[in-house]
N, C-alpha and C positions, 0 to 999 in steps of 0.2 A: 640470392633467392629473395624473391618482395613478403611482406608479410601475407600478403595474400596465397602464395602460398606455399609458405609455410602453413598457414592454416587450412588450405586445403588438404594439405598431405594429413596433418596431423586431424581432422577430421576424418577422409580416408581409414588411416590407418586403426581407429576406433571402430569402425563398421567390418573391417575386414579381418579376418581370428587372420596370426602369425603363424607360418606353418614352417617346421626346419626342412630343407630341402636333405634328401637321402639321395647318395651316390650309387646306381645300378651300374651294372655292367655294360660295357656296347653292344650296339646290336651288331652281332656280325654272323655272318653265310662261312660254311667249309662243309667240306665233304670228306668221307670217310669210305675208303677202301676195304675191301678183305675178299679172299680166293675162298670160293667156296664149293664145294666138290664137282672141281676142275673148271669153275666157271668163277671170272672175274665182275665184282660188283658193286657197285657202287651206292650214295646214298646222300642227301644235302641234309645240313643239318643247320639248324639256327640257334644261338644264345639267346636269350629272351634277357629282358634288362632284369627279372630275378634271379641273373645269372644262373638260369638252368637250361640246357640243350633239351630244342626239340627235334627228332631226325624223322626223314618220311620213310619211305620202303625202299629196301634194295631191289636192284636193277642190274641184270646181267647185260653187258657190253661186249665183252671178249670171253676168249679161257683163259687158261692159267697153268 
């Protein structure tokens, strides 16, 4: 690395606050099943990187 920069970086790095990177969860899609009086139904659900599920509304498909 030329001194130039080097001192760029190290210029850089003075104007920009250090921040620790935090590990979240993946984003990931699954659906969740359950038979509900006599009807089969379904529902997608999302993990959110604060690792917490968001799911939408059940949705009857079949019976059960």
């Amino acid at each position: 690395m030329s001194l130039f920069e080097k001192f760029g970086d190290g210029m850089l790095a003075r104007l920009v606050p250090t921040r620790q990177a935090a590990a979240g969860c993946p984003h990931e899609t699954y659906y969740e099943y359950r038979c509900n009086q006599g009807k089969r139904q379904i529902r997608t659900c999302t993990v959110l990187l604060n690792c917490t599920s968001s799911c939408g509304t059940w949705r009857t498909f079949d019976l059960c």
